[in-house]
C-alpha positions as CSV (number, residue, x, y, z in Angstrom):
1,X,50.4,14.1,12.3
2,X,48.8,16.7,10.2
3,X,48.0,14.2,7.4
4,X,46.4,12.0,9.7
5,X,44.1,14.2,10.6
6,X,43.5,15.4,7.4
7,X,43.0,11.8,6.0
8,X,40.9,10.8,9.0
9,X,38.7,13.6,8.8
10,X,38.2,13.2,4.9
11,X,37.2,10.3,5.3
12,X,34.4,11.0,7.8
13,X,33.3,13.8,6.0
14,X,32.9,11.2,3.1
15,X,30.9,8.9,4.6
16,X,28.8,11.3,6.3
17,X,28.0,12.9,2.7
18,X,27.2,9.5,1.5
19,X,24.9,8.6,4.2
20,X,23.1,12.1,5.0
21,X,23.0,14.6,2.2
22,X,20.0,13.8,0.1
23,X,20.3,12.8,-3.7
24,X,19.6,15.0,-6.2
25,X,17.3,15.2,-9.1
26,X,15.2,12.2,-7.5
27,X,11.7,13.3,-6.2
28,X,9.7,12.9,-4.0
29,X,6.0,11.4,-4.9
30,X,3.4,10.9,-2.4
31,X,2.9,7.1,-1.5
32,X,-1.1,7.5,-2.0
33,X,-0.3,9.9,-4.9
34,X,-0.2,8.1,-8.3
35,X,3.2,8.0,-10.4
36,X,4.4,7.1,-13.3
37,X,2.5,3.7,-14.0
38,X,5.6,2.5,-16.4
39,X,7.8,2.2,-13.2
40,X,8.5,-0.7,-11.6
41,X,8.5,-0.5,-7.9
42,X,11.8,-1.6,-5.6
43,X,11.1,-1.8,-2.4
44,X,14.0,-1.2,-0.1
45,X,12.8,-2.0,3.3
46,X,13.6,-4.5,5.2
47,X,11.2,-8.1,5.6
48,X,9.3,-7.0,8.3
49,X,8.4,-3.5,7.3
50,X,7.7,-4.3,3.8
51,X,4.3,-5.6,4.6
52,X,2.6,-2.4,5.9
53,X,2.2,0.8,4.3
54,X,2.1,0.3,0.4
55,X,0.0,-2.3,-1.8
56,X,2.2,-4.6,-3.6
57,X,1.4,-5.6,-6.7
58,X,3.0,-7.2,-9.9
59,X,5.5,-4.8,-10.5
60,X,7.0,-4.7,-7.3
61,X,10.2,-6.3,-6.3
62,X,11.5,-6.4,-2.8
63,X,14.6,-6.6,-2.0
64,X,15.9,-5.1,1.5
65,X,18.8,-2.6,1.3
66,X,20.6,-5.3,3.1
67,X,20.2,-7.3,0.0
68,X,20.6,-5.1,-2.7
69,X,24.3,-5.7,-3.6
70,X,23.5,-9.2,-3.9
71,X,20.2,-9.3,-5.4
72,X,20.0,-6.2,-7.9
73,X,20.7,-8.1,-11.0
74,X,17.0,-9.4,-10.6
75,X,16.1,-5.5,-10.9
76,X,15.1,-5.0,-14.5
77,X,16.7,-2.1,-16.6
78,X,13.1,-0.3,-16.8
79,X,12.5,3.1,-14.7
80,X,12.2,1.8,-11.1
81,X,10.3,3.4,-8.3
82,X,12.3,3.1,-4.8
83,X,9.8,3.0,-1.6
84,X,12.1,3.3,1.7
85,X,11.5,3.1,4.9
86,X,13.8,6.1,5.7
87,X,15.9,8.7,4.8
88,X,19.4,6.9,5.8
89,X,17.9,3.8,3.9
90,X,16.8,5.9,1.1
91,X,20.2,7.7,0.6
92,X,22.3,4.6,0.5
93,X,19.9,2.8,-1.7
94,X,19.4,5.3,-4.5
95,X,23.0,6.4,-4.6
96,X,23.9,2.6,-4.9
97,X,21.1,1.8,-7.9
98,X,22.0,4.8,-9.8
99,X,26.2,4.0,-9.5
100,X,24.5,0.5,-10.7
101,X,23.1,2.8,-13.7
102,X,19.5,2.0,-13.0
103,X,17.2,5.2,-13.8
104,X,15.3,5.9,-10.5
105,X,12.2,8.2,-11.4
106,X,11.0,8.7,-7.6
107,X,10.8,7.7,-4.1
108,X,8.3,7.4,-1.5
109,X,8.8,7.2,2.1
110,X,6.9,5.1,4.6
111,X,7.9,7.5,7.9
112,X,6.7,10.2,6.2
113,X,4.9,11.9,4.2
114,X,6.1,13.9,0.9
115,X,5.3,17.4,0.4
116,X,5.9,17.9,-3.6
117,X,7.9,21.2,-4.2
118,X,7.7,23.4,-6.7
119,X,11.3,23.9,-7.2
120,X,13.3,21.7,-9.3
């Protein structure tokens, strides 16, 4: 019985970790803020929400998280830029583009605003 337990609450303590604690060495640049202009730009969002809050241009690709695992051979191997609609999104999205070995130079999120921090 102990086991179970064990196993049951590894588990859970996995899948929080994979949805809630933040990725590291991925910042944070401010959506009006300008970054690195070689990036392409995945958006992450889903259809509706995609629309509002960035201006898309010719480098960016959208492709809902909901998509991704179908869809992110389309992503080119170039630095990307991820833009997510929230944190959850954001986590489970960069966590599955880097295990895809894409090199993600920074996020932006729609919901809120980034502070940049001094500490690396």
């Amino acid at each position: 019985m102990i086991i179970f337990f064990l196993t049951v609450g590894l588990l859970l303590a996995g899948i929080l970790y994979r949805r809630y604690y933040p990725v590291k060495g991925v910042p944070c640049i401010d959506k009006e803020g300008s970054f690195n202009g070689s990036s392409n730009i995945v958006d992450i969002r889903d259809f509706a929400g995609s629309g509002s809050g960035s201006k898309p241009s010719a480098r960016t690709l959208h492709i809902p998280y909901a998509y991704l695992k179908r869809h992110y051979r389309e992503i080119s191997q170039e630095p990307i830029h991820v833009i997510a609609a929230n944190k959850l999104e954001l986590n489970l999205g960069l966590r599955f583009l880097m295990k895809k070995g894409f090199h993600v130079t920074g996020y932006s999120l729609i919901d809120c605003p980034c502070q940049q921090k001094n500490a690396s």
